[in-house]
Chimera marker file (.cmm) of the C-alpha trace (Angstrom):
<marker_set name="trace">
<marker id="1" x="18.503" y="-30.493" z="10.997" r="1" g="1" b="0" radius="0.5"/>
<marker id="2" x="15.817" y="-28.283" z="9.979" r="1" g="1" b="0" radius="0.5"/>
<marker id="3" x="15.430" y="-27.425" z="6.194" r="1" g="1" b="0" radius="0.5"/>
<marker id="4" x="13.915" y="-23.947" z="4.938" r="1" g="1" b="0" radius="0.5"/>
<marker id="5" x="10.535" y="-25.071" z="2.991" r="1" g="1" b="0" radius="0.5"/>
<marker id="6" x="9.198" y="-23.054" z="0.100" r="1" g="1" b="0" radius="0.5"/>
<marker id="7" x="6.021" y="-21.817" z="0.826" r="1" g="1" b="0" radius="0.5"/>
<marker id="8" x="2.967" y="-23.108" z="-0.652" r="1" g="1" b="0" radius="0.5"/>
<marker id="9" x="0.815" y="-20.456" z="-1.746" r="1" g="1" b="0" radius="0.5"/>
<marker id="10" x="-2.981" y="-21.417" z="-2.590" r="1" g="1" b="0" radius="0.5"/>
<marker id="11" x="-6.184" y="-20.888" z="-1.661" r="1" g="1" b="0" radius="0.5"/>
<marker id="12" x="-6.497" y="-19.452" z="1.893" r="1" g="1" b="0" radius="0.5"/>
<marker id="13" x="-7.168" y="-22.476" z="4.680" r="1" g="1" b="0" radius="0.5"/>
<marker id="14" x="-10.552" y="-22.394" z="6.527" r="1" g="1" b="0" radius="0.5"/>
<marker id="15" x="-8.904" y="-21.900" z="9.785" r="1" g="1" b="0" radius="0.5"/>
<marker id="16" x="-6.939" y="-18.834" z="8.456" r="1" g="1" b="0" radius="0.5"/>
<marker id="17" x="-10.328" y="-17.374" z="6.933" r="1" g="1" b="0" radius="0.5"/>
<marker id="18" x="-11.958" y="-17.842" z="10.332" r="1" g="1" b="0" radius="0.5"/>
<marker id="19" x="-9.184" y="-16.371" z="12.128" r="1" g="1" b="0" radius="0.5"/>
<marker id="20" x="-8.879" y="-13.193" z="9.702" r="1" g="1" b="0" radius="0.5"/>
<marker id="21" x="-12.831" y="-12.971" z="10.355" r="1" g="1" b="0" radius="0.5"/>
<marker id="22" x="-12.783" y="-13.043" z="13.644" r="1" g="1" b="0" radius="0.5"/>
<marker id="23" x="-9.920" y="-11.028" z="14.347" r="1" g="1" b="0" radius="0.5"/>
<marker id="24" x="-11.038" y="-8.043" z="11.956" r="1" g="1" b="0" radius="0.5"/>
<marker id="25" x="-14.184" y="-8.078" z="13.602" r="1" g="1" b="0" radius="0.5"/>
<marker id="26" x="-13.031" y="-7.918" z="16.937" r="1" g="1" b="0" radius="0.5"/>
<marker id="27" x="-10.247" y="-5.072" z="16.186" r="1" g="1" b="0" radius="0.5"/>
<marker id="28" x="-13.316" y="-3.288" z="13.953" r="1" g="1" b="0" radius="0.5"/>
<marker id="29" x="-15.486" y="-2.672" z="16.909" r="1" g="1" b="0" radius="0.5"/>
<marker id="30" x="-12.404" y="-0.825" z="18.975" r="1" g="1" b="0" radius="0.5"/>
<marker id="31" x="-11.175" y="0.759" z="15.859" r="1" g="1" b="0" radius="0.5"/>
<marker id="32" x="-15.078" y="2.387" z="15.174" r="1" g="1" b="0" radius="0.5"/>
<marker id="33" x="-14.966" y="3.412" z="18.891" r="1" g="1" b="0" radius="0.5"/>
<marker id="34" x="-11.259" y="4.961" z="18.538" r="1" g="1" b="0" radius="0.5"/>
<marker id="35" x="-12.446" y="7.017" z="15.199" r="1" g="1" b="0" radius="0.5"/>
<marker id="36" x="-16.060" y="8.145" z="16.860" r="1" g="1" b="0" radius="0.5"/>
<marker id="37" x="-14.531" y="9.657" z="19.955" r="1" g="1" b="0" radius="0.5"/>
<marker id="38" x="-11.945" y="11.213" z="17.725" r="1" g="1" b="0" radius="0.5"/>
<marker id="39" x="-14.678" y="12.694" z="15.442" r="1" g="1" b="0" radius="0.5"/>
<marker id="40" x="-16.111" y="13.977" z="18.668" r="1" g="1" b="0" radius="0.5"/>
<marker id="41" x="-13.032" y="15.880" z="19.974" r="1" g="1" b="0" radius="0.5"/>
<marker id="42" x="-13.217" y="17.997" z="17.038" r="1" g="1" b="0" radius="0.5"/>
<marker id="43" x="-15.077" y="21.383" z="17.970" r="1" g="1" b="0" radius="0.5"/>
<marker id="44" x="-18.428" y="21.652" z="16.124" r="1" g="1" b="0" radius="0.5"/>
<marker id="45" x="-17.312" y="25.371" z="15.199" r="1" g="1" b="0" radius="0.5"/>
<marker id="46" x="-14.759" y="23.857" z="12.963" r="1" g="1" b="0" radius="0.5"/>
<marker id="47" x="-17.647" y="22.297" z="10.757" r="1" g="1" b="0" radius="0.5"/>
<marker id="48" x="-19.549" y="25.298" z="10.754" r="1" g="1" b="0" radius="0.5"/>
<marker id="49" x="-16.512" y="27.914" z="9.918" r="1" g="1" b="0" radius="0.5"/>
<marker id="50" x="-15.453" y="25.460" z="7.011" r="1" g="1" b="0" radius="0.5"/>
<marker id="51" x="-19.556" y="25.631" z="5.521" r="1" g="1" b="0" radius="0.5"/>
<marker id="52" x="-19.189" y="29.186" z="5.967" r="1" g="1" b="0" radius="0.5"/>
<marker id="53" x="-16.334" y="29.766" z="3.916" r="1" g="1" b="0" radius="0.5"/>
<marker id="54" x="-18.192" y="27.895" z="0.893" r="1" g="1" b="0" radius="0.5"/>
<marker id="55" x="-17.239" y="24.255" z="1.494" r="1" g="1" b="0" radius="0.5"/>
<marker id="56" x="-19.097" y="21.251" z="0.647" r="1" g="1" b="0" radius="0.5"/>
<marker id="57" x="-19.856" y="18.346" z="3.417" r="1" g="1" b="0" radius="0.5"/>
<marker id="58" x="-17.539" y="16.002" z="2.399" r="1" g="1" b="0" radius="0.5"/>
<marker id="59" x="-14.537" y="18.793" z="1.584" r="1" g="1" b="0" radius="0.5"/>
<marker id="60" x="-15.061" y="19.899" z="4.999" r="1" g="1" b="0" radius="0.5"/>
<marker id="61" x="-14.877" y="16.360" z="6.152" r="1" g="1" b="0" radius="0.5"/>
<marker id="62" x="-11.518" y="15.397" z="4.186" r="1" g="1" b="0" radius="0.5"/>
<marker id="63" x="-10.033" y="18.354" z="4.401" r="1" g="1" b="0" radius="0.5"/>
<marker id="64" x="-10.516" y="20.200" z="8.177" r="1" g="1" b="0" radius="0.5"/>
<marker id="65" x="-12.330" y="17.447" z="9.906" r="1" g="1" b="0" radius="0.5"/>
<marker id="66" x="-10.046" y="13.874" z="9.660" r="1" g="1" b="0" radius="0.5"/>
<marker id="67" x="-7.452" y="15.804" z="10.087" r="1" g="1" b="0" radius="0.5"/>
<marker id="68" x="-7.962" y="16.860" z="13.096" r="1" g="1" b="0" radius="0.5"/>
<marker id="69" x="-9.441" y="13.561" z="14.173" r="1" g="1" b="0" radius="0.5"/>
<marker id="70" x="-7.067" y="11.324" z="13.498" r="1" g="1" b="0" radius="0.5"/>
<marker id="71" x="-4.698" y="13.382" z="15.006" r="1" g="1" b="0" radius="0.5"/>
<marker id="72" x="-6.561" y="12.917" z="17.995" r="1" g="1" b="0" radius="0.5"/>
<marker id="73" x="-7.978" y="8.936" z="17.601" r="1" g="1" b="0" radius="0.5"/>
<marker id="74" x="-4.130" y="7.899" z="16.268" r="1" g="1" b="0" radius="0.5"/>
<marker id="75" x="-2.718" y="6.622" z="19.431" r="1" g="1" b="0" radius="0.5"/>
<marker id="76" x="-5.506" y="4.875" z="20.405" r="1" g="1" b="0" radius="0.5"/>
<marker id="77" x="-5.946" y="3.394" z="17.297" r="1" g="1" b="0" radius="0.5"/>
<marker id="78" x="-2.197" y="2.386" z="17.316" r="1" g="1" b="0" radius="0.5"/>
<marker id="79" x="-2.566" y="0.317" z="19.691" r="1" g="1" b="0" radius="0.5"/>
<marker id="80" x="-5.190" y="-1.322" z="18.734" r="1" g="1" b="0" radius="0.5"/>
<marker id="81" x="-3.484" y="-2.391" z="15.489" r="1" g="1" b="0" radius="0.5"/>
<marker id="82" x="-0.564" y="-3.518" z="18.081" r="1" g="1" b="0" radius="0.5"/>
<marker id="83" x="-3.022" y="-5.787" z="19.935" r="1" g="1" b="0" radius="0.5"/>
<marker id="84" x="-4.317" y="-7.005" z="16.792" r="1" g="1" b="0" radius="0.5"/>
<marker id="85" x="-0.801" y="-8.359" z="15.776" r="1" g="1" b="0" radius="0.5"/>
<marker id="86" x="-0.632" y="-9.500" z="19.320" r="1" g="1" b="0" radius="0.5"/>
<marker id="87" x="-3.596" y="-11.143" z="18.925" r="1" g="1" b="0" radius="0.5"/>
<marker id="88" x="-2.712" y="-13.079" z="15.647" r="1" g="1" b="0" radius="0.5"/>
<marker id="89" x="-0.860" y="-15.802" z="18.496" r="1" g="1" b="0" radius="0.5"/>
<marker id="90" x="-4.411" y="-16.556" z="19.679" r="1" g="1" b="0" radius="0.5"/>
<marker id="91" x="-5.285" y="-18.381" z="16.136" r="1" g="1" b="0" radius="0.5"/>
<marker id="92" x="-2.717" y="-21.010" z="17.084" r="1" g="1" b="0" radius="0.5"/>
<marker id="93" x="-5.743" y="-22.665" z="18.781" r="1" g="1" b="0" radius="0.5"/>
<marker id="94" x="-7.432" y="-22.828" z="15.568" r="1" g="1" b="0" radius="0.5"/>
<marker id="95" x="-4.474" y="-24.187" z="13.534" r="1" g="1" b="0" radius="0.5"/>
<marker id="96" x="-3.383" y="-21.105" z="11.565" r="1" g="1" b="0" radius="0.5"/>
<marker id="97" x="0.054" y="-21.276" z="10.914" r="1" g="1" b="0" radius="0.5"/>
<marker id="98" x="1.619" y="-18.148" z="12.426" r="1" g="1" b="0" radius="0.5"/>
<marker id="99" x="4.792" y="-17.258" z="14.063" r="1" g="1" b="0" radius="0.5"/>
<marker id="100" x="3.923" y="-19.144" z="17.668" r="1" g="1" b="0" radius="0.5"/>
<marker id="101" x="2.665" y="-21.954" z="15.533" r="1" g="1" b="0" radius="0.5"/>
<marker id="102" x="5.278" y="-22.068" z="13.339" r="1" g="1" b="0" radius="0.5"/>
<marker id="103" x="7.481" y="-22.008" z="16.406" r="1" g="1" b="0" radius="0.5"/>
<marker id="104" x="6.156" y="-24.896" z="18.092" r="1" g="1" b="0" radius="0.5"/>
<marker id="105" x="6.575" y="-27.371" z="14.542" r="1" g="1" b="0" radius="0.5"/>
<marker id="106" x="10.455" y="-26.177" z="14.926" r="1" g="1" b="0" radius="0.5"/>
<marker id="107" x="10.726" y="-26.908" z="18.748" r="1" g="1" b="0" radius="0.5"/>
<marker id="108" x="9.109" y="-30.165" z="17.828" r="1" g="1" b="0" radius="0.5"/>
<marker id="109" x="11.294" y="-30.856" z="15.215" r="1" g="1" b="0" radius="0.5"/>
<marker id="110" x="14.502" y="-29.910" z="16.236" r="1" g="1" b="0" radius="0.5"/>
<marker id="111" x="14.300" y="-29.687" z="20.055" r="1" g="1" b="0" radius="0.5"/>
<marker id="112" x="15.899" y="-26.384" z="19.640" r="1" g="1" b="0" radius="0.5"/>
<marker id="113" x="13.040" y="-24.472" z="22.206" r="1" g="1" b="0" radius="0.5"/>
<marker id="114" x="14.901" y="-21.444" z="23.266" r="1" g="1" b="0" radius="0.5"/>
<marker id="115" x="16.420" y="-20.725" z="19.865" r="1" g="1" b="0" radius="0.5"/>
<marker id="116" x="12.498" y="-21.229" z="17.883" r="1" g="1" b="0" radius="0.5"/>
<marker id="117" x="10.955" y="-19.346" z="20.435" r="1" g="1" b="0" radius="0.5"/>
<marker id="118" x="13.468" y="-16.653" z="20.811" r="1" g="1" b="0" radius="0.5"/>
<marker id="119" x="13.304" y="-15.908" z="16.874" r="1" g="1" b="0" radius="0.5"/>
<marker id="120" x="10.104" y="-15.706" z="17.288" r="1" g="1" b="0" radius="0.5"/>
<marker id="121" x="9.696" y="-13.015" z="20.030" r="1" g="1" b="0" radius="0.5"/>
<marker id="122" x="12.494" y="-11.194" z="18.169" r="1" g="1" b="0" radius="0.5"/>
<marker id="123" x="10.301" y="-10.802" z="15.248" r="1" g="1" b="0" radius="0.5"/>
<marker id="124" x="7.281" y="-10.111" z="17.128" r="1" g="1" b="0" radius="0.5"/>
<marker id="125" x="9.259" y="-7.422" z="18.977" r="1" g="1" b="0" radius="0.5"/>
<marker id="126" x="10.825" y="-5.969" z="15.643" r="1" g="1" b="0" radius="0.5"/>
<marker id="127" x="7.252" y="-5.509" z="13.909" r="1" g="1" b="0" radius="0.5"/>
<marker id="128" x="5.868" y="-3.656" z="16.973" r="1" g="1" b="0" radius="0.5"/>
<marker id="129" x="8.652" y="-1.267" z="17.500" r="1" g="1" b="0" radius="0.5"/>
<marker id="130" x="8.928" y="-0.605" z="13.527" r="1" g="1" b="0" radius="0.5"/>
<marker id="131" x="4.518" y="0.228" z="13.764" r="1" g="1" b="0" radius="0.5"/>
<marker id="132" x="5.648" y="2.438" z="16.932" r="1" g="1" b="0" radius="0.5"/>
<marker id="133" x="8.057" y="4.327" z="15.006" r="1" g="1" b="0" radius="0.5"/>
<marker id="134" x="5.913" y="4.532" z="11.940" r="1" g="1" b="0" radius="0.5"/>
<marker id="135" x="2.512" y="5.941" z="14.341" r="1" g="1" b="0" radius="0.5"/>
<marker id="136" x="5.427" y="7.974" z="16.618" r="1" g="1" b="0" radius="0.5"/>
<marker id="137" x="6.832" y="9.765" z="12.877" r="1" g="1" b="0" radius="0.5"/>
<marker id="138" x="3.579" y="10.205" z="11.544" r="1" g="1" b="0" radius="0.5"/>
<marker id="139" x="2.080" y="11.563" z="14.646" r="1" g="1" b="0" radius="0.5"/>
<marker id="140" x="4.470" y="14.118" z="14.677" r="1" g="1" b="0" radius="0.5"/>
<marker id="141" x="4.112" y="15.453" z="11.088" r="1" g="1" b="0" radius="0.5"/>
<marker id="142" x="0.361" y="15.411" z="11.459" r="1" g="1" b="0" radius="0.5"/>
<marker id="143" x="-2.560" y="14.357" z="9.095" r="1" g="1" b="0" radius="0.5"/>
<marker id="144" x="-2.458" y="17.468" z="6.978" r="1" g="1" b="0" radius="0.5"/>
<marker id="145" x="1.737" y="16.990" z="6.043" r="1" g="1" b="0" radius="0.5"/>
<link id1="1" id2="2" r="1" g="1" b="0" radius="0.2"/>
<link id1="2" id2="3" r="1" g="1" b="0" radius="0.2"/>
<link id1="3" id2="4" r="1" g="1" b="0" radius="0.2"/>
<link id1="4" id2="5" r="1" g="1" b="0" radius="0.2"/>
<link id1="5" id2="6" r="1" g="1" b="0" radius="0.2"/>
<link id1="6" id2="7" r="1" g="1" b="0" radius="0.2"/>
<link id1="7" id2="8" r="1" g="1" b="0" radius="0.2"/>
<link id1="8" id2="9" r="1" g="1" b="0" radius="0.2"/>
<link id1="9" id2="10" r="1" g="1" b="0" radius="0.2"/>
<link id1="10" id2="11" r="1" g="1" b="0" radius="0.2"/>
<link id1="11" id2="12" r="1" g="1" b="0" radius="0.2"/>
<link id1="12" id2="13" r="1" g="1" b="0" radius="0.2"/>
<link id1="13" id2="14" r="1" g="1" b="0" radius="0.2"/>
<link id1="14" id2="15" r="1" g="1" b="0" radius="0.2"/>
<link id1="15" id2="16" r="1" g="1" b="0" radius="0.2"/>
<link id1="16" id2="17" r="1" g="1" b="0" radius="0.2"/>
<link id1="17" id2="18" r="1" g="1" b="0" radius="0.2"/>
<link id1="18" id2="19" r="1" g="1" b="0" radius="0.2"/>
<link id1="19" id2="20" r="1" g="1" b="0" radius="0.2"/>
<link id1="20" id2="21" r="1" g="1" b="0" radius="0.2"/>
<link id1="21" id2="22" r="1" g="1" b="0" radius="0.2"/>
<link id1="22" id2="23" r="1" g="1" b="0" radius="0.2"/>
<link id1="23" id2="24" r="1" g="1" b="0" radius="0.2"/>
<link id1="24" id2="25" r="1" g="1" b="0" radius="0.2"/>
<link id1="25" id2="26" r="1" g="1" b="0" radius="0.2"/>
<link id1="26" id2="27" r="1" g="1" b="0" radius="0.2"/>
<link id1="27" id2="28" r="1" g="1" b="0" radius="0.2"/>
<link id1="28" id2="29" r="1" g="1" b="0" radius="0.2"/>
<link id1="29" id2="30" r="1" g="1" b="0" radius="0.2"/>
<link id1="30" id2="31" r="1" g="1" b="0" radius="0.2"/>
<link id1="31" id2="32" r="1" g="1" b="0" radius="0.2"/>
<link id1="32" id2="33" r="1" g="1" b="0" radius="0.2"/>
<link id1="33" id2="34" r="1" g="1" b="0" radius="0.2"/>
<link id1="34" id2="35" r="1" g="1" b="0" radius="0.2"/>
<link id1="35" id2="36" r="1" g="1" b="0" radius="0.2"/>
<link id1="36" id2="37" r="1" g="1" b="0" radius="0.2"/>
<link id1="37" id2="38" r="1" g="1" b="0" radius="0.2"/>
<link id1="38" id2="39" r="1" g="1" b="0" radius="0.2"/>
<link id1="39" id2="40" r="1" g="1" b="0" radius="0.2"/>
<link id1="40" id2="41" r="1" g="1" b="0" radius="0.2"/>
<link id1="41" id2="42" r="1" g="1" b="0" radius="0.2"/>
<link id1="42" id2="43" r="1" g="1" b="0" radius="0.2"/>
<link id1="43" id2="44" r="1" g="1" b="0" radius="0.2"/>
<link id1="44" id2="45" r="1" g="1" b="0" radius="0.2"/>
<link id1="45" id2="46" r="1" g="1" b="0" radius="0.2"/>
<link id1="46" id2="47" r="1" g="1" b="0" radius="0.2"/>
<link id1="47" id2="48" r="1" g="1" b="0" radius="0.2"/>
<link id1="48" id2="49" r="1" g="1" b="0" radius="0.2"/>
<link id1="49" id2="50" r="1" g="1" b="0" radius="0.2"/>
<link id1="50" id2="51" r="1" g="1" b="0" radius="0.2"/>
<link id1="51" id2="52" r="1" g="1" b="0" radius="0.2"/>
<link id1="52" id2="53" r="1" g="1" b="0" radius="0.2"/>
<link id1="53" id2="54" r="1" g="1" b="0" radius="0.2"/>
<link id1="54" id2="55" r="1" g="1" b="0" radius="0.2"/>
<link id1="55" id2="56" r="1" g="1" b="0" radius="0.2"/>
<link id1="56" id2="57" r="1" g="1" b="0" radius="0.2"/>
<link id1="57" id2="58" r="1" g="1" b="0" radius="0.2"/>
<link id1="58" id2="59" r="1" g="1" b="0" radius="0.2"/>
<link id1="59" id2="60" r="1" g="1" b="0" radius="0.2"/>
<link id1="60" id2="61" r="1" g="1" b="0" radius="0.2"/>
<link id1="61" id2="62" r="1" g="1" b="0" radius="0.2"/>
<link id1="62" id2="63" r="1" g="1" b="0" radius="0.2"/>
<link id1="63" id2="64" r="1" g="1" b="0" radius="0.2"/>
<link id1="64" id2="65" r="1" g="1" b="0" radius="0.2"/>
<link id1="65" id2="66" r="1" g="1" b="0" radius="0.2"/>
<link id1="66" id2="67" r="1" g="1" b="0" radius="0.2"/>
<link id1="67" id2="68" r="1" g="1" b="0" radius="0.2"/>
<link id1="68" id2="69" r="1" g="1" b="0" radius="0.2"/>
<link id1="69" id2="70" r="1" g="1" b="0" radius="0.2"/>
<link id1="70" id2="71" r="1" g="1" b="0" radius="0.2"/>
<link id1="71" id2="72" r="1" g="1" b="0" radius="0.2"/>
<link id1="72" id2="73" r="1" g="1" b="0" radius="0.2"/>
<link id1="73" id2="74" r="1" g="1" b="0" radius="0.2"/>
<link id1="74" id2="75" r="1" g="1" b="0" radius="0.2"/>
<link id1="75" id2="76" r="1" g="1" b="0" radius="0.2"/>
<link id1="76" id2="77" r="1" g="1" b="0" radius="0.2"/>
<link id1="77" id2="78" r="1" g="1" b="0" radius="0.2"/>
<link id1="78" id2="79" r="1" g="1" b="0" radius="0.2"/>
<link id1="79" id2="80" r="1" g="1" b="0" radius="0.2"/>
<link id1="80" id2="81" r="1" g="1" b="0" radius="0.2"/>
<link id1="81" id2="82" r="1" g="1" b="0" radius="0.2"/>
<link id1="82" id2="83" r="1" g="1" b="0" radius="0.2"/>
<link id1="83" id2="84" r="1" g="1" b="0" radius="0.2"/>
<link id1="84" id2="85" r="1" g="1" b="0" radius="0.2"/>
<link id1="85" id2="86" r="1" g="1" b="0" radius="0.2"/>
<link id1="86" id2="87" r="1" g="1" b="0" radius="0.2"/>
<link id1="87" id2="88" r="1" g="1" b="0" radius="0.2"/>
<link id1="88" id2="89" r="1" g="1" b="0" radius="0.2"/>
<link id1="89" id2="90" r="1" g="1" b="0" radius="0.2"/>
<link id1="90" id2="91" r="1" g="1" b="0" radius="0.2"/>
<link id1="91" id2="92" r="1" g="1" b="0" radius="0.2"/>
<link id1="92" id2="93" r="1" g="1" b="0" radius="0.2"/>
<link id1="93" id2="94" r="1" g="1" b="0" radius="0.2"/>
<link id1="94" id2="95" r="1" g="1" b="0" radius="0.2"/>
<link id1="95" id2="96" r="1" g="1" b="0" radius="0.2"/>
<link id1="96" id2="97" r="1" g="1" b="0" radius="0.2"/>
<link id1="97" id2="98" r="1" g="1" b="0" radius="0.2"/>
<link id1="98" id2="99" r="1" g="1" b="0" radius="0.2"/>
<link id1="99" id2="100" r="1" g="1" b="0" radius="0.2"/>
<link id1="100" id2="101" r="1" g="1" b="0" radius="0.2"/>
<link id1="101" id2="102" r="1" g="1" b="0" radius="0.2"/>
<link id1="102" id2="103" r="1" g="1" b="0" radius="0.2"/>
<link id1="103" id2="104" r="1" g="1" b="0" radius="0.2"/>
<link id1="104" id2="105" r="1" g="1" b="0" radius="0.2"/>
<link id1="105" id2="106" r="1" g="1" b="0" radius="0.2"/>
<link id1="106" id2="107" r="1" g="1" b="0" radius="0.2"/>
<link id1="107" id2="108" r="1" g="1" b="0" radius="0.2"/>
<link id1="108" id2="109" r="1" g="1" b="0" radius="0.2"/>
<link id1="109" id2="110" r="1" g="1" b="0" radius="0.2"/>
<link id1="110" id2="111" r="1" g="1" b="0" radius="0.2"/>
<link id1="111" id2="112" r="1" g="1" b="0" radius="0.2"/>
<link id1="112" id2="113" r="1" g="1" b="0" radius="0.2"/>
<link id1="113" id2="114" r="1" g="1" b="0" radius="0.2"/>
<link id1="114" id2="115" r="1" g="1" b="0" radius="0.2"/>
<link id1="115" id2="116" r="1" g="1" b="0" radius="0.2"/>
<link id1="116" id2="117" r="1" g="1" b="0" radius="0.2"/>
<link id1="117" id2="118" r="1" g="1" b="0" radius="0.2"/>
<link id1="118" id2="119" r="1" g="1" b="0" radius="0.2"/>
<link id1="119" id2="120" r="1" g="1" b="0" radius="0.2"/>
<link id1="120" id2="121" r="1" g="1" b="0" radius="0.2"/>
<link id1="121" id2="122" r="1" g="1" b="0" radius="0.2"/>
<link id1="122" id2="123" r="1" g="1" b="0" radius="0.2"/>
<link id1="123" id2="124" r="1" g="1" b="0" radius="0.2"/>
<link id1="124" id2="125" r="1" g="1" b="0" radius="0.2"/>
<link id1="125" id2="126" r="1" g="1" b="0" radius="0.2"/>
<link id1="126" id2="127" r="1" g="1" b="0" radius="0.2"/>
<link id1="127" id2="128" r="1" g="1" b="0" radius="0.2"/>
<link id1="128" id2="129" r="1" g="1" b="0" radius="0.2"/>
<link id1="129" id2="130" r="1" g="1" b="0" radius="0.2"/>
<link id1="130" id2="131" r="1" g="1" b="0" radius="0.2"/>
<link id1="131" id2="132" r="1" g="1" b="0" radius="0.2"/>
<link id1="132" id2="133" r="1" g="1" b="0" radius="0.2"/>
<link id1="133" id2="134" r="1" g="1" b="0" radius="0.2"/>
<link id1="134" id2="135" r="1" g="1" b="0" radius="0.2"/>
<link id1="135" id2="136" r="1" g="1" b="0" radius="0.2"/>
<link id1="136" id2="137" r="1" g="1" b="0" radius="0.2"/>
<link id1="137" id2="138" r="1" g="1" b="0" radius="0.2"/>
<link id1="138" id2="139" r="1" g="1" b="0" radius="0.2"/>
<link id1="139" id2="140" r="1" g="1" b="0" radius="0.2"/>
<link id1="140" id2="141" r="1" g="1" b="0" radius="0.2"/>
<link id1="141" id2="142" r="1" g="1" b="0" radius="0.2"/>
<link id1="142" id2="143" r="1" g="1" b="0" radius="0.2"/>
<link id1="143" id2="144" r="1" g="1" b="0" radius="0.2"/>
<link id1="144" id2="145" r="1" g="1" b="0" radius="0.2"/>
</marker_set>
């Protein structure tokens, strides 16, 4: 029967360094894009009314700006942050130990297939649809709340 292990908690593996790398750097290039075009969607009258009134560059930036462009850029970058989790299975090739990986060691263990892997998608399913909620709730109350 499979035992419950404690953790070992130490230095980060090379694998799960390379993984985290790679991974941030692919999600980083979508996530720049997703900000940008949001940036963009804001009216340049917006920048210009806030100098007008007496505001400095960065106030206007923090304070009428992002607002209004992550309000635009947060679906998109949503689900990007969903594909990134997504994504995480793809470092089983590597030898990170993640939820697919971890998975596999208890199908091979225990010959229990349906039960590791069905855990597993649970999970996977119950961190997605607790981001959606999260992105859905705080799209709705807005940047400025």
């Amino acid at each position: 029967m499979w035992q419950w292990q404690q953790p070992h908690v130490g230095w980060p593996s090379f694998e799960f360094l390379a993984a985290w790398l790679a991974l941030s750097l692919y999600a980083m290039a979508f996530i720049a894009e997703d900000i940008r075009s949001g940036l963009n969607a804001v009216p340049r009258g917006q920048w210009e009314a806030a100098r007008s009134h007496g505001m400095r560059p960065l106030q206007v930036l923090r304070w009428v700006i992002l607002p209004q462009a992550l309000r635009t850029a947060w679906p998109p970058l949503l689900g990007q942050y969903l594909n990134t989790i997504k994504n995480t299975s793809l470092t089983m090739a590597i030898g990170v130990m993640e939820l697919s990986y971890r998975s596999r060691q208890i199908d091979a263990q225990t010959l229990l297939t349906f039960q590791s892997f069905a855990v597993a998608s649970v999970l996977y399913v119950v961190v997605i649809i607790a981001l959606q909620r999260v992105g859905r709730r705080r799209g709705q109350a807005g940047w400025s709340a």
